[in-house]
Every structure is written in structure tokens, then in C-alpha cells.
N, C-alpha and C positions, 0 to 999 in steps of 0.2 A: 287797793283803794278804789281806782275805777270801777273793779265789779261791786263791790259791798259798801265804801264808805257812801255815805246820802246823809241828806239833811231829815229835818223831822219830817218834813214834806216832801220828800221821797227824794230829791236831788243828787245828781251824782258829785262827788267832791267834784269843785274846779281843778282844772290843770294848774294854774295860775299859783293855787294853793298849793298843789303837794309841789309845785316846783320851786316854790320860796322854801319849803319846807329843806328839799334836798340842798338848795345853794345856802342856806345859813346854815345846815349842822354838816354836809359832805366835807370839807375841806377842816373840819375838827375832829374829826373823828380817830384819828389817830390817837388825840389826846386821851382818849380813855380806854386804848390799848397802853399807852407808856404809863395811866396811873394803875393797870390791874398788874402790869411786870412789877412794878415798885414793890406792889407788897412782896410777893415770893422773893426778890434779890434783897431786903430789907429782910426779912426772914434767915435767908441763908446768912448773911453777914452779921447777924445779932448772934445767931448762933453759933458760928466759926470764931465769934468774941473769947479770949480767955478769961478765968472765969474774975480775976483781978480788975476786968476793964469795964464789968456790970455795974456804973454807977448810974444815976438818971442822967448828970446833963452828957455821958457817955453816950447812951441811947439816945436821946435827941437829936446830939450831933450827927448820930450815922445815920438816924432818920431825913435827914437835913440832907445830908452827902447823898444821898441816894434818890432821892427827891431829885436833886441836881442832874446828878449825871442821866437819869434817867427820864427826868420830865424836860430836864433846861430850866428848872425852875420849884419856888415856895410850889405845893400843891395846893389847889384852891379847899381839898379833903385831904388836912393833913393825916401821916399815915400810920402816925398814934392815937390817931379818933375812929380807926377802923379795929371793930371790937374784937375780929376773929384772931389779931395780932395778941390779942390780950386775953382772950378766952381759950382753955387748956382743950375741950376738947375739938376747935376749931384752929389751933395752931398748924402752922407748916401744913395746909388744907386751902389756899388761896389759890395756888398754881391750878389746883381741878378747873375754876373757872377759866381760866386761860386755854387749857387746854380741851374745856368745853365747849368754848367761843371757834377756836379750832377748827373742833369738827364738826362745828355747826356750815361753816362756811363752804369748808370738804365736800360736806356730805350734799349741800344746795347746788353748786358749782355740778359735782356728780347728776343729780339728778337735770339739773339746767339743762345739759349735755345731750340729753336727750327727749324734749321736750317743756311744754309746761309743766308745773306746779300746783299753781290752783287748781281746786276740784277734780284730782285726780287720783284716782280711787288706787290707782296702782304706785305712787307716792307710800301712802298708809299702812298698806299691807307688806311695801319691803321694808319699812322702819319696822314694822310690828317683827315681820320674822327677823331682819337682820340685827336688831338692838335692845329690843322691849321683850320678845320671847324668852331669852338665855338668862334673864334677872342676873343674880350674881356668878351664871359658872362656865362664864369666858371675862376675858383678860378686854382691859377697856381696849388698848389700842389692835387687839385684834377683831375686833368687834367694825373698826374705824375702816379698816384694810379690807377685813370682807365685804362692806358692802360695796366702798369708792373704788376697791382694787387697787389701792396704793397707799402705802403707810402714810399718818399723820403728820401731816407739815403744816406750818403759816403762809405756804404758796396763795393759798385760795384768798383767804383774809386780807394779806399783804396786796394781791391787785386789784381788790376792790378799793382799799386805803388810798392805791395809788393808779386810780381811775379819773382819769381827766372828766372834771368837773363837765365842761360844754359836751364830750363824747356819752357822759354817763346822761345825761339830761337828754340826749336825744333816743339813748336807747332804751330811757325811763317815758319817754312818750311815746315811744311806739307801744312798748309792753298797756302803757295808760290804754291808748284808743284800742289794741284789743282789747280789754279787758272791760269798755264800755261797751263794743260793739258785739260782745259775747256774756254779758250781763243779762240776766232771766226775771223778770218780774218777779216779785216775793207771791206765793201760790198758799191757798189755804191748806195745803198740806203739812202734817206735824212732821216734827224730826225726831225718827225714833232714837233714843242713844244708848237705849238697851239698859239703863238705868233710871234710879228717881233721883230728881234732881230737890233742893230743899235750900231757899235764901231767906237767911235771920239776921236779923241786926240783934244781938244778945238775946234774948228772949221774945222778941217777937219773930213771931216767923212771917214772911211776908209772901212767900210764894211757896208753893210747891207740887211738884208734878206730877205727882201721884196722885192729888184731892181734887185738883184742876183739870184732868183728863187730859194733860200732854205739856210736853215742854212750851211750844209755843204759848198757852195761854199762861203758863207760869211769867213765860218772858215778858208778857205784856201785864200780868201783876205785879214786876218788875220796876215795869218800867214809870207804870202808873204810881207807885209808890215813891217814883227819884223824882219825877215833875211834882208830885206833890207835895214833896218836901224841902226840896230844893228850887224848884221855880215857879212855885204859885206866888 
């Protein structure tokens, strides 16, 4: 956010800003780790049901108990309004998210470890070889191991969750003032991304990169289209 968020007039986000930001959602954020477990242990339990105990206000109930034990509470997204519970070929298919959130955190924590993040070319290129080259012909959680060199846990995730609020705020301002103090004037140079890019609202097209001579001027046919539609 220090290097790239700005206002229309070129400003860098306030600190003031992204720090109300961190202290009204950090200290909830667990909450929607215990509502993504709900579904998969709601799932196993529906399932483990015999087949006599399938009636609806049966399922409610367990839906209800597991809400409970799991959240401490009604869920504010009850967890028979989440369609993938009810949709055959997204059933017992929730848990991926959990354990994608996972290795999101793994794999951050990993690279943190030795260096920045933003803008780092050498970032890109070990996801490409270590996750995105192999498509489907290795095993997810080995995938997870080679690159971090350690199997998949909720170690990484869990001490973010359970990151002192005043401790993360201060090492969320330092990362802020470098990331001001190493932010680059936007340069009329294009970004090649080795693709054409193409933005429609249903059949209008409203940008696109290949007609425009480059992504940049698509993004600013873009952009000129969302002020003009939404804040003239």
C-alpha cells in the first residue's frame, strides 16, 4: 500500500488510514478461519450421519452444533446458505480453501525469511518453477514442502492470527515508510505482459491492448470509462 495505493491525485495512502484499517479487522480475523473449518467438519459430520438420521430439521441441528462448537456461536453466513455444501460437484471440496490459505501463508512467511516481496523478480520465478510449472503431475502438499522445505502446517497463519496487535502495527509501519521511501514515480513506460489484454461489460468492449498500442493506455480506457460512469 505505501508503494502503489495513491489517490486520484497521485497521494500515497495515509498511514493513519491503513492503520485504522489493520486495528478494526486484525483482532477478527480469526473469525473467518473458524467460519472456513465449519464447513469441512459440518461436511465430515453430515456424512458420518446414518442414513435413518437424514431428515432436515436433523441437518439443521448439526449445522447449528457445529456452528457452536466451532465458531462460539449462530454464524453471521449460516452454513446451509454456502452452496458448495449443496452442490454435488463441489461437495467435501471446502477443506482445499483451508488448506490453500495455508500455504499461502507458508509459502509468504518462507519467502519473508529472506528478504522483500514486493517487486521482486526472484519472488515470480520460484512460484512459477516451484508451483505453476508441474500443473497437475505432483502431489499438492509436495509441491508446498519443496519450495518452503517443510511440510504444510497452520504454524505460519496461526502467528499471524496471534500477532500482538500494538507489535504488528509497528512492524506494519516500518514495512509502510520503506515502501514510501522506495516507491518510483509512475514513468511512461508500458508493461509488457506478453499478452492482449480485453475489458467488456457484456458486449461492449471498453478497452483493449492490442487496438490501444499497450496495456497502459487500455488501463486508462479503463479507467476513463469507471469515472465516467460512476462518478460524473
Amino acid at each position: 500500500r505505501g508503494r502503489y495505493a495513491r489517490s486520484r491525485d497521485g497521494a500515497v495512502l495515509p498511514w493513519e488510514l491503513h492503520a485504522a484499517d489493520i486495528t478494526a479487522t486484525h483482532p477478527y480475523e480469526v473469525f473467518q478461519l473458524r467460519a472456513m473449518l465449519c464447513v469441512p467438519y459440518f461436511e465430515k459430520a453430515l456424512y458420518e450421519l446414518p442414513a435413518a438420521e437424514l431428515t432436515p430439521d436433523r441437518i439443521q441441528a448439526l449445522a447449528d452444533s457445529v456452528e457452536r462448537q466451532v465458531q462460539g456461536g449462530a454464524s453471521g453466513r449460516p452454513l446451509l446458505s454456502i452452496p458448495h455444501i449443496i452442490s454435488d460437484e463441489a461437495s467435501c471440496y471446502y477443506h482445499g480453501y483451508v488448506l490453500a490459505e495455508m500455504a499461502v501463508y507458508q509459502t509468504r512467511a518462507h519467502f519473508l525469511r529472506q528478504g522483500p516481496i514486493v517487486d521482486n523478480p526472484e519472488v515470480g520465478r520460484r512460484l512459477r518453477e516451484a508451483y505453476w510449472d508441474a500443473g497437475n503431475s505432483a502431489m499438492y502438499l509436495d509441491l508446498v514442502e519443496g519450495l518452503t522445505g517443510a511440510p504444510l502446517t497452520g504454524a505460519a497463519w496461526i502467528a499471524h492470527l496471534n500477532a500482538d496487535l500494538e507489535g504488528l502495527l509497528k512492524d506494519e509501519r516500518q514495512d509502510y515508510d520503506a515502501a514510501v521511501a522506495a516507491r518510483a514515480e509512475p514513468t511512461a513506460a508500458d508493461v509488457d505482459l506478453d499478452m492482449r489484454v480485453i475489458v467488456a461489460d457484456g458486449n461492449e468492449r471498453i478497452a483493449d491492448s492490442k487496438a490501444m498500442g499497450g496495456f497502459l493506455p487500455a488501463c486508462e480506457a479503463f479507467k476513463t470509462y469507471v469515472r465516467g460512469r460512476f462518478f460524473a
